[in-house]
VEXSE-985512 format. One line per 2 residues: for each residue z, x, y of N, C-alpha, C, O. Coordinates in Angstrom, 3 decimals, padded with zeros to 6 digits. Layout:
<recs>
Z/X/Y/Z/X/Y/Z/X/Y/Z/X/Y; ...
</recs>
This chain:
<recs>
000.000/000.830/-001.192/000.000/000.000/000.000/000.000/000.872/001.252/-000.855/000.627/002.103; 001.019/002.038/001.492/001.022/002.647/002.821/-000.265/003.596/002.565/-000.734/004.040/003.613
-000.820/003.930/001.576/-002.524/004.861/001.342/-003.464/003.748/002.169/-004.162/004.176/003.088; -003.480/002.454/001.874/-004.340/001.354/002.358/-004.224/001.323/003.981/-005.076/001.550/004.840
-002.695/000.915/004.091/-002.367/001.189/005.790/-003.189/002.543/006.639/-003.585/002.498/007.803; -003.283/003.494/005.874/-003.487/004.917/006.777/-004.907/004.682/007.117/-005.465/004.972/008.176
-005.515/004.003/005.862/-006.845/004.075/005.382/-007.635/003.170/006.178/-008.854/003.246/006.330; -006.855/002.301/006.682/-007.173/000.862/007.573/-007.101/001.455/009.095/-007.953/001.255/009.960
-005.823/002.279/009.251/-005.586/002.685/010.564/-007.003/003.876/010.578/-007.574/003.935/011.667; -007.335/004.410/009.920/-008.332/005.390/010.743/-009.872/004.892/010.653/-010.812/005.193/011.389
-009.844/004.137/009.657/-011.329/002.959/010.084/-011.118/002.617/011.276/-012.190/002.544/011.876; -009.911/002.275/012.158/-010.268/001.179/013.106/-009.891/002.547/014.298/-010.475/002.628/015.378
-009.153/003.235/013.982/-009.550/004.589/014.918/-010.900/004.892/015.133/-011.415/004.755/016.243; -011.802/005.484/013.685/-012.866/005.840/014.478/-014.021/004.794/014.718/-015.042/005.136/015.314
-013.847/003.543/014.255/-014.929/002.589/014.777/-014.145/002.619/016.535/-014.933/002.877/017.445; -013.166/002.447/016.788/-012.859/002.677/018.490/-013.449/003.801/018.909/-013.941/003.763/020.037
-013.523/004.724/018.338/-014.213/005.935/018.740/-015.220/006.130/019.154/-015.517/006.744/020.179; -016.127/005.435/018.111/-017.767/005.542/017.594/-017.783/004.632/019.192/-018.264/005.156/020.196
-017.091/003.011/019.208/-017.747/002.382/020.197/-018.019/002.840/021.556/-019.084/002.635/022.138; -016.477/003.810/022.305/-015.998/004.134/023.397/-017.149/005.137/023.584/-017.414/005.661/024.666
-017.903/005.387/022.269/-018.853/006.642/023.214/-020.654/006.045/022.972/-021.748/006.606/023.018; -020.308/005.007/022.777/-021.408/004.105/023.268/-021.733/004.040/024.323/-020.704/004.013/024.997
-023.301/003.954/025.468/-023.191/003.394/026.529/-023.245/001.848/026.641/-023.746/000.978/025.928; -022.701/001.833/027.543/-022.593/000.494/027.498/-023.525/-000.226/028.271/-023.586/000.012/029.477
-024.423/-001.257/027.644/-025.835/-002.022/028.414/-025.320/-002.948/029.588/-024.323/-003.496/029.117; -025.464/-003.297/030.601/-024.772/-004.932/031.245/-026.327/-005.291/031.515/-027.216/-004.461/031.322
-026.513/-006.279/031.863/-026.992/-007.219/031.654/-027.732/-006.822/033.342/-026.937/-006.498/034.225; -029.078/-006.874/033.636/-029.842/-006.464/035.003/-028.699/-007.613/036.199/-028.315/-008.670/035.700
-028.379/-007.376/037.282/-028.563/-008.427/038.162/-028.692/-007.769/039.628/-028.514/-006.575/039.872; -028.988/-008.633/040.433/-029.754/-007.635/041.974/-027.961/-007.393/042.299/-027.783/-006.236/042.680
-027.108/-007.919/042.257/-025.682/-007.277/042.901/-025.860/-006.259/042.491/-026.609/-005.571/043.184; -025.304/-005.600/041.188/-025.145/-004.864/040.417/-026.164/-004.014/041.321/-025.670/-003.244/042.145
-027.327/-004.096/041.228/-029.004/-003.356/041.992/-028.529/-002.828/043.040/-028.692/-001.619/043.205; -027.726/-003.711/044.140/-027.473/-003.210/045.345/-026.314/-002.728/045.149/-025.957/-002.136/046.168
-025.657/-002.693/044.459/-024.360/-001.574/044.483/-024.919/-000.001/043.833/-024.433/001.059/044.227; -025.687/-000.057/043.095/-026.504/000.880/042.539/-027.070/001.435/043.982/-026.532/002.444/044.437
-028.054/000.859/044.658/-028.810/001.487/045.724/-027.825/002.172/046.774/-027.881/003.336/047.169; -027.132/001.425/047.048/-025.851/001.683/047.782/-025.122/003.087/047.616/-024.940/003.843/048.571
-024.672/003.398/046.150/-023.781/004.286/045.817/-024.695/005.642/045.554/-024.095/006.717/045.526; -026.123/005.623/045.362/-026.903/006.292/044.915/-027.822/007.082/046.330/-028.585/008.048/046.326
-027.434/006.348/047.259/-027.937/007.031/048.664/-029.463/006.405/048.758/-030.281/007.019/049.443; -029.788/005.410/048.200/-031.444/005.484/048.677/-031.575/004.757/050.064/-032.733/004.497/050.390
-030.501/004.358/051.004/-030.438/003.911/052.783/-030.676/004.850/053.211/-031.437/004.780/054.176; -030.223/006.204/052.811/-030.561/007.235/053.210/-031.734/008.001/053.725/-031.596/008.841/054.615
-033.276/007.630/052.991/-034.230/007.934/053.311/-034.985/006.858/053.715/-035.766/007.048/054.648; -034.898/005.416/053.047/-035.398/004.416/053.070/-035.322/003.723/053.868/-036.293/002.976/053.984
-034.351/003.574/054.715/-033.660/002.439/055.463/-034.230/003.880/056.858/-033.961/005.078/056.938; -035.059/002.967/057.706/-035.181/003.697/059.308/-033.742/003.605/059.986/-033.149/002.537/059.835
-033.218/004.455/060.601/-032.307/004.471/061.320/-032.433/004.070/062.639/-033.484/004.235/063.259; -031.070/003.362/063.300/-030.916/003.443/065.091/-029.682/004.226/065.410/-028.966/004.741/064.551
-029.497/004.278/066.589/-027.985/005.401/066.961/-026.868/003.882/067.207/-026.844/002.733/067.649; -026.071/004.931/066.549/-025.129/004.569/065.689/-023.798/004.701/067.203/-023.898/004.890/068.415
-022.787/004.501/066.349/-021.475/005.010/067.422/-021.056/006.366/067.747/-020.400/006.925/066.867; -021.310/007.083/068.915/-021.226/008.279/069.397/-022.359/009.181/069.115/-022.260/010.407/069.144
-023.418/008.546/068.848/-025.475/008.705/068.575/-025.192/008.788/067.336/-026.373/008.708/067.002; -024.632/008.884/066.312/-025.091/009.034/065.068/-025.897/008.086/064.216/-025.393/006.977/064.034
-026.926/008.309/063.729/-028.008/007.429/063.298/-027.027/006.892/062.348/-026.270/007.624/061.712; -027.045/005.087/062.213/-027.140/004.368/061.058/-028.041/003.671/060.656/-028.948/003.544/061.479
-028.221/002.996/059.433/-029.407/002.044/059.172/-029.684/000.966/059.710/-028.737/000.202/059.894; -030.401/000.737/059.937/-031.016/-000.292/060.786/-031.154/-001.870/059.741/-032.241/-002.180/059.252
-030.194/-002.522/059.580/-030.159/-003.320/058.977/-031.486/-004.009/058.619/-031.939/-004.053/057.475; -032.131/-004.606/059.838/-033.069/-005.481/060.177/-034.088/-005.098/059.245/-034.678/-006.032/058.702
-034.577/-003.406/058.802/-035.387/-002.705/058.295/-034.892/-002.019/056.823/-035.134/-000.951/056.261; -034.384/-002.752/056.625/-033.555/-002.531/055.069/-034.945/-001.956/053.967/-035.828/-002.593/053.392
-034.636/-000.516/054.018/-035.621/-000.307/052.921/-037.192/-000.465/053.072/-037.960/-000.639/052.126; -037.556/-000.376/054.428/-038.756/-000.567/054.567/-039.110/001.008/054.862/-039.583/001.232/055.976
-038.940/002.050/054.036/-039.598/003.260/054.228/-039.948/003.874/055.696/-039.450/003.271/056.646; -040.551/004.724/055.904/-040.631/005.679/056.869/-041.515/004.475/058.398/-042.378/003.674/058.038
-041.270/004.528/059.361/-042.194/003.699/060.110/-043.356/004.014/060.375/-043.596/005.159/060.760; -044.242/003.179/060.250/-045.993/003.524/060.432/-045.596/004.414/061.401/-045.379/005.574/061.050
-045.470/004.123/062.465/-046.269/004.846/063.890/-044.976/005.824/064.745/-044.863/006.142/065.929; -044.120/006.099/063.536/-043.180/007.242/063.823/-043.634/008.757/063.787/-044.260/009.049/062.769
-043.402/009.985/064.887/-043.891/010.968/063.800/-043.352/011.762/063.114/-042.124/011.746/063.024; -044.047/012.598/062.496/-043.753/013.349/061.274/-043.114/014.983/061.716/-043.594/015.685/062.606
-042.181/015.268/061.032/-041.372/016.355/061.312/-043.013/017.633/060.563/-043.978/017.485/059.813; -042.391/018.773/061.409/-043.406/020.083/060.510/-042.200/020.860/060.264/-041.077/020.827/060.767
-042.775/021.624/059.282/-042.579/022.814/058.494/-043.442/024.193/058.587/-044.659/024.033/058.683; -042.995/025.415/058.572/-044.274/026.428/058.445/-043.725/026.911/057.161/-043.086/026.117/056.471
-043.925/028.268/056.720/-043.527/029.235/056.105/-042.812/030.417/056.855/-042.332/031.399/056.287; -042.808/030.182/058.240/-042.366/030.834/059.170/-040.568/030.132/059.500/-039.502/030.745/059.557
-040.818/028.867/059.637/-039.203/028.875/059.542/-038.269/029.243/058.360/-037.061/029.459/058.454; -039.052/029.283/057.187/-038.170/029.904/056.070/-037.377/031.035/056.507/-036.199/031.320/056.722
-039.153/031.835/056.566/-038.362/033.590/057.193/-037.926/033.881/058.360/-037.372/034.981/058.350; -037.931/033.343/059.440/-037.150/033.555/060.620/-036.174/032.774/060.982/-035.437/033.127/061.903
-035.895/030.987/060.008/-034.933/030.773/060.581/-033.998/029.954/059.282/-033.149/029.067/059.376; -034.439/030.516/058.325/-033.995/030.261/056.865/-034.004/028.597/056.774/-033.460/027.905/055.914
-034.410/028.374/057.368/-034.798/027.060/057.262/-035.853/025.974/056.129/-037.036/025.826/056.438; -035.337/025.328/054.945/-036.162/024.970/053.886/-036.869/023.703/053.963/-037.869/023.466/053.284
-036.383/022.938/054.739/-037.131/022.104/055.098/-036.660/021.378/056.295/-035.649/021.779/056.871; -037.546/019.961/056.876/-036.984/019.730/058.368/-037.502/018.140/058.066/-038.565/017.748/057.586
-036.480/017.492/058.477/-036.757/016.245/058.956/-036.641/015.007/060.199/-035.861/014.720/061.107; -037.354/014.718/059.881/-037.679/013.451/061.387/-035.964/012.690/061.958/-034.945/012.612/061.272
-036.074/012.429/062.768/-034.406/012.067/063.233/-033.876/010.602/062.317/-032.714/010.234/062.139; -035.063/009.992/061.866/-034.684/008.843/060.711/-034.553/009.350/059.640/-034.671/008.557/058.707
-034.337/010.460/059.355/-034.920/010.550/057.824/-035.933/009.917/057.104/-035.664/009.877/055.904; -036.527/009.634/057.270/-037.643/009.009/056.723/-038.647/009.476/056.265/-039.337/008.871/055.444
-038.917/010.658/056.720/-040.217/012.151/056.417/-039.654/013.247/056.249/-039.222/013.713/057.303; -039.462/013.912/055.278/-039.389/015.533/055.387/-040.597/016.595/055.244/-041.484/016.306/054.441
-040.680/017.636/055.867/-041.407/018.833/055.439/-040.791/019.687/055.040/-039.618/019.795/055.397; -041.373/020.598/054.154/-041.339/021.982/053.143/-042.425/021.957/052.953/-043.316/021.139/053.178
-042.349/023.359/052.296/-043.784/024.184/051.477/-044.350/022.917/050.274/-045.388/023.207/049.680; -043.915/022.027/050.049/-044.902/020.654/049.728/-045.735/019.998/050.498/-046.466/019.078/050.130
-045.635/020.519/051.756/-046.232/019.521/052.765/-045.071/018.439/053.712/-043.961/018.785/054.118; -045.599/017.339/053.858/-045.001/016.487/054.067/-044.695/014.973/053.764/-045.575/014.123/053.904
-043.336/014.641/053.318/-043.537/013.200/052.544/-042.910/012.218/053.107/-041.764/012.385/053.526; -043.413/011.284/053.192/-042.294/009.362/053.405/-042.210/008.956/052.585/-042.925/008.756/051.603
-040.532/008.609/053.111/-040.209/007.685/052.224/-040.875/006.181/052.158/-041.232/005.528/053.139; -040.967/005.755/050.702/-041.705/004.528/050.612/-041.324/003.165/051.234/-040.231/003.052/051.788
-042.020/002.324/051.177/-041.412/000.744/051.374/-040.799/000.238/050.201/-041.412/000.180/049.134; -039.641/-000.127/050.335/-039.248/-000.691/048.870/-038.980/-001.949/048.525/-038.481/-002.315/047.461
-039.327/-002.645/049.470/-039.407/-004.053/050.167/-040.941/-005.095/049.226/-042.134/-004.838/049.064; -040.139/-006.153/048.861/-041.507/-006.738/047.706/-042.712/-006.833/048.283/-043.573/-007.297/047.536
-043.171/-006.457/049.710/-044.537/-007.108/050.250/-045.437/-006.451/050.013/-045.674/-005.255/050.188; -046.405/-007.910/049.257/-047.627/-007.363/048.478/-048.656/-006.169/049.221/-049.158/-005.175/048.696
-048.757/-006.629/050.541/-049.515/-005.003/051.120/-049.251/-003.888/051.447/-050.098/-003.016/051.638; -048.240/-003.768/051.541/-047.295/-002.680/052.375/-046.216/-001.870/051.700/-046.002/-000.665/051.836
-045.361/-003.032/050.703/-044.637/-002.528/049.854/-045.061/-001.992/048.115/-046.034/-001.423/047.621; -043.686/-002.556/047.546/-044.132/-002.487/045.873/-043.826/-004.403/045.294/-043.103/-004.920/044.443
-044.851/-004.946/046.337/-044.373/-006.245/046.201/-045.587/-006.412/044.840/-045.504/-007.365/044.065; -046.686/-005.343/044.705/-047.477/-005.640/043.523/-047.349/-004.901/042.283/-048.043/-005.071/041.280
-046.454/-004.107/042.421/-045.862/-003.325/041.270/-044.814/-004.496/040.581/-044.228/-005.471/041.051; -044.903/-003.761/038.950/-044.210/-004.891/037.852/-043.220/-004.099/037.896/-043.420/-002.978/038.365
-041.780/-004.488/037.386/-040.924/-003.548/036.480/-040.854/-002.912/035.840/-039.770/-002.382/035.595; -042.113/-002.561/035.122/-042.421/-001.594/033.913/-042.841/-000.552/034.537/-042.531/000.582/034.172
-043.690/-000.824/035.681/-044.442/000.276/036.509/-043.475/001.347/037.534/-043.743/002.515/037.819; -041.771/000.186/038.155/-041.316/000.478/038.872/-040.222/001.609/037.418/-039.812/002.716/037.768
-040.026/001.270/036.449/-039.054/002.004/035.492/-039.812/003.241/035.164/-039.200/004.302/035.283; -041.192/003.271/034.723/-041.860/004.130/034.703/-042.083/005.433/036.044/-041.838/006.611/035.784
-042.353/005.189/036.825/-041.897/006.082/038.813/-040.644/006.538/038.216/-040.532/007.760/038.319; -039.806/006.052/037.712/-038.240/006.272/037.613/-038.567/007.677/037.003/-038.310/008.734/037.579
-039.333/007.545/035.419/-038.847/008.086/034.404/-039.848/009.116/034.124/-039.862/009.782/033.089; -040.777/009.234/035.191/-041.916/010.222/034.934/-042.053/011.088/036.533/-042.492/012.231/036.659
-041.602/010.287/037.539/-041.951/011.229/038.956/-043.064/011.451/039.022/-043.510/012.529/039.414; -043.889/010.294/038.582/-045.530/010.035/039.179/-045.572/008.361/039.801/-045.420/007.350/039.115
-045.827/008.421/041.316/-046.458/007.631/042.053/-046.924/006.303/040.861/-047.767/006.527/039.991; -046.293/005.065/040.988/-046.836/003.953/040.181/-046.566/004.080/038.258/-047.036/003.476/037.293
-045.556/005.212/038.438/-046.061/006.034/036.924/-046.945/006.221/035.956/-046.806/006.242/034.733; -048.193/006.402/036.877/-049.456/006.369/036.288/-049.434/007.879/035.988/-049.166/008.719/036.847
-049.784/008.211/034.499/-050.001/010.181/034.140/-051.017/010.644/035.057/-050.936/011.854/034.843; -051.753/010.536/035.772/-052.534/010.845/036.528/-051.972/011.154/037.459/-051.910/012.360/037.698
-051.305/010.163/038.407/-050.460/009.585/039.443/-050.288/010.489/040.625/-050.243/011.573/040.044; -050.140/010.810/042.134/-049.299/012.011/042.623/-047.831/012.074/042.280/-047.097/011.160/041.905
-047.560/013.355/042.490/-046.155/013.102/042.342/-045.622/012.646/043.006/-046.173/012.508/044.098; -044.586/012.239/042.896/-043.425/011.981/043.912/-042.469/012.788/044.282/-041.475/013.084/043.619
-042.825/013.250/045.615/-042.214/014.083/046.429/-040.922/014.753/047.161/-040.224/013.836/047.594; -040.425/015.869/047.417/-038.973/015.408/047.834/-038.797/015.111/048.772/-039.622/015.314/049.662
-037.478/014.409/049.013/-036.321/014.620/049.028/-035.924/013.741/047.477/-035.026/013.829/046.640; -036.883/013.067/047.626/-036.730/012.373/046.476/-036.151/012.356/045.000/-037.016/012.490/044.135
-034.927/012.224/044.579/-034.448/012.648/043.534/-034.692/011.816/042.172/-033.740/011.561/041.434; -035.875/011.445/041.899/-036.466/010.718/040.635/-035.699/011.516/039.165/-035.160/011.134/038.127
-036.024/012.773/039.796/-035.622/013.618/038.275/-033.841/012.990/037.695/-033.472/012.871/036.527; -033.016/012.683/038.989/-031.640/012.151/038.397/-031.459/010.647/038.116/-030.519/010.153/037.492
-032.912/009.731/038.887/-032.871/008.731/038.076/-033.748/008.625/036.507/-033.718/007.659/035.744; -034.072/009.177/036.424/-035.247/009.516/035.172/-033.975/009.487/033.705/-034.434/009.632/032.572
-032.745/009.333/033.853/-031.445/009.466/032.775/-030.681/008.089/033.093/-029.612/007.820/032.547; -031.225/007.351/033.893/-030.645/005.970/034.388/-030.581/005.488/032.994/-031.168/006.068/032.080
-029.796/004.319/032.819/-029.423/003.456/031.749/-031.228/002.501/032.292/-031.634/002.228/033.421; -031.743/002.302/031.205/-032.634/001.110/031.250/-032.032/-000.481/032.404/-032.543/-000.772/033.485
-031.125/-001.071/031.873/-030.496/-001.962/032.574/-030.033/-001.300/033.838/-029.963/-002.130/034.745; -029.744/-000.269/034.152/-029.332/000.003/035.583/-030.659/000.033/036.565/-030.765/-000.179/037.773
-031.862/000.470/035.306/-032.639/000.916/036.537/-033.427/-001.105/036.787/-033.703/-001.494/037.921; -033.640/-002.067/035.489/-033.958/-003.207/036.159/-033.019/-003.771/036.646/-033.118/-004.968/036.375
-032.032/-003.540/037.301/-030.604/-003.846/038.620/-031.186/-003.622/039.340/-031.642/-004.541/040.020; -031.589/-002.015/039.683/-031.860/-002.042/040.829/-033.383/-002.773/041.405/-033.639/-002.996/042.589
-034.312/-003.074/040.187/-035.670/-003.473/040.517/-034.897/-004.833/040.481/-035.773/-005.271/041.226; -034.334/-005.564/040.362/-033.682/-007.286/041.186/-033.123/-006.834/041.808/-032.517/-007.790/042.292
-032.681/-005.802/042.389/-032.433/-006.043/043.805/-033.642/-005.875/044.500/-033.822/-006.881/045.187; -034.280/-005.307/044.594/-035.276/-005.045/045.450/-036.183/-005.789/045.542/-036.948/-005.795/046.506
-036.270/-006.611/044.481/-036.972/-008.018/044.587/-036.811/-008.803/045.497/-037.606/-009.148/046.371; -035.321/-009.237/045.236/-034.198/-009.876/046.525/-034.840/-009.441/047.827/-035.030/-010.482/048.456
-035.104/-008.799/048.266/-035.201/-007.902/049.704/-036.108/-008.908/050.523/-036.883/-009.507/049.777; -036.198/-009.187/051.605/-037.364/-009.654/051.866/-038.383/-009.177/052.767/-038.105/-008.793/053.903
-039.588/-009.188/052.285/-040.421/-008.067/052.684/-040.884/-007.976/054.016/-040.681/-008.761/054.942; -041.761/-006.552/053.999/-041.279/-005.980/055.561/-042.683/-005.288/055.102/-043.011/-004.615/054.125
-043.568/-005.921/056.628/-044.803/-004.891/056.415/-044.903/-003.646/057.494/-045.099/-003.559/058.706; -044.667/-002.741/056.423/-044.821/-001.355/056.735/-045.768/-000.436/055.992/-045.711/-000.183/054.789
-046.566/-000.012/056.787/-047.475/000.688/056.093/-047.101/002.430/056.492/-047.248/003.085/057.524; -046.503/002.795/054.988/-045.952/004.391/055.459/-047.135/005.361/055.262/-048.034/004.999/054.503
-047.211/006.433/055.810/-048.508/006.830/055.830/-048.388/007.545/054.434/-047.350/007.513/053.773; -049.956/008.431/053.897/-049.762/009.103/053.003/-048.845/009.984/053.003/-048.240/010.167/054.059
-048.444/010.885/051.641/-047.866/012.630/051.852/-049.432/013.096/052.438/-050.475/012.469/052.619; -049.126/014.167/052.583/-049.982/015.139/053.565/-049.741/016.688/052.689/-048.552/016.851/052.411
-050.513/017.644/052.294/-050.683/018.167/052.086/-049.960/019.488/052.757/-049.822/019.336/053.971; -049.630/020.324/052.428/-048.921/021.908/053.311/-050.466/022.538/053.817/-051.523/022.584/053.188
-050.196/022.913/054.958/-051.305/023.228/055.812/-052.173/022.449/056.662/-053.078/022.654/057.471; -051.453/021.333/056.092/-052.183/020.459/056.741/-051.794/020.112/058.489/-050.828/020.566/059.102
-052.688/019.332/058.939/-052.077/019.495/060.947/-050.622/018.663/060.731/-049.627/018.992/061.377; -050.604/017.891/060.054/-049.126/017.059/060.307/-048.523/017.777/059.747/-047.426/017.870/060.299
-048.619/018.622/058.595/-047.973/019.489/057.964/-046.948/020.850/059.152/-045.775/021.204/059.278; -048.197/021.173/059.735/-047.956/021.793/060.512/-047.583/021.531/062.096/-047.961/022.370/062.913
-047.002/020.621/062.445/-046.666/019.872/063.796/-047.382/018.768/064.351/-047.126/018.223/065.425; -048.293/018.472/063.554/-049.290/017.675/064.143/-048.473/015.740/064.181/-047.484/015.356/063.555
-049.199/015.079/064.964/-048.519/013.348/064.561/-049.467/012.618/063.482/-050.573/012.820/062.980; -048.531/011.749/063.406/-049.271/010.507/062.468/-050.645/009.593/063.671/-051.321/008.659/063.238
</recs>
């Protein structure tokens, strides 16, 4: 009888075990999405900024996630501020564009509208961008550029990453047309405007 007891107690030890190092799935919902976007910094590039209390840029509510502004311009980069002013890359006072030796990139619209945003992208397409760091996640695709940290969502839980695609559904769309990346050497690359 106490051989049975021990024998019972460490079945249910390591099935607790086995479970606790399970991940655990929840179920997609846009809250969940926006606490995800939230905690994960994507206001950060996405969201255009206004000055804030004592000038410090905050997000501009109104523009929630509508990527870099059309007719904002674009920060430059040389190879010259590396070496004279150790400088790796530079960005626009919204964050919204950075340059480096990639050139220069905006951040996207993330807002559902069919022209402007990813209001015509599916969920499969938006999990795929996640999990490959190609544009639409097409293998062809451009990449997707930095500041952009795809490579740390690319380990997202499946369900975390369709959270965050209902949230962004939720959003309501905002036509912004962000310009292309731009190439290094290029004039915007190099100081030039949008």
């Amino acid at each position: 009888m106490f051989r049975a007891l021990i024998l019972l107690g460490a079945i249910s030890l390591f099935l607790t075990w086995g479970c606790m190092g399970q991940r655990q799935q929840r179920r997609p919902t846009a809250n969940y999405g926006k606490y995800l976007v939230t905690i994960t910094g994507c206001n950060d590039c996405h969201t255009p900024k206004v000055p804030g209390p004592n000038g410090a840029p905050v997000s501009d509510a109104s523009r929630l996630l509508s990527g870099h502004p059309e007719k904002e311009p674009s920060p430059s980069w040389s190879p010259q501020d590396l070496k004279q002013k150790a400088i790796a890359a530079a960005a626009n006072p919204m964050l919204t564009a950075w340059a480096g030796p990639w050139g220069v990139s905006y951040a996207s619209n993330l807002t559902p509208d069919k022209e402007t945003g990813i209001g015509e992208w599916s969920e499969d397409t938006f999990i795929a961008a996640m999990r490959t760091g190609k544009h639409q996640g097409q293998p062809n695709g451009r990449n997707i550029l930095p500041p952009m940290p795809w490579f740390n969502l690319k380990e997202a839980r499946e369900s975390d990453l369709r959270s965050i695609w209902a949230y962004l559904r939720s959003l309501p769309p905002i036509r912004n047309q962000v310009p292309f990346p731009t190439p290094p050497g290029s004039a915007q690359a190099s100081g030039g405007r949008n």
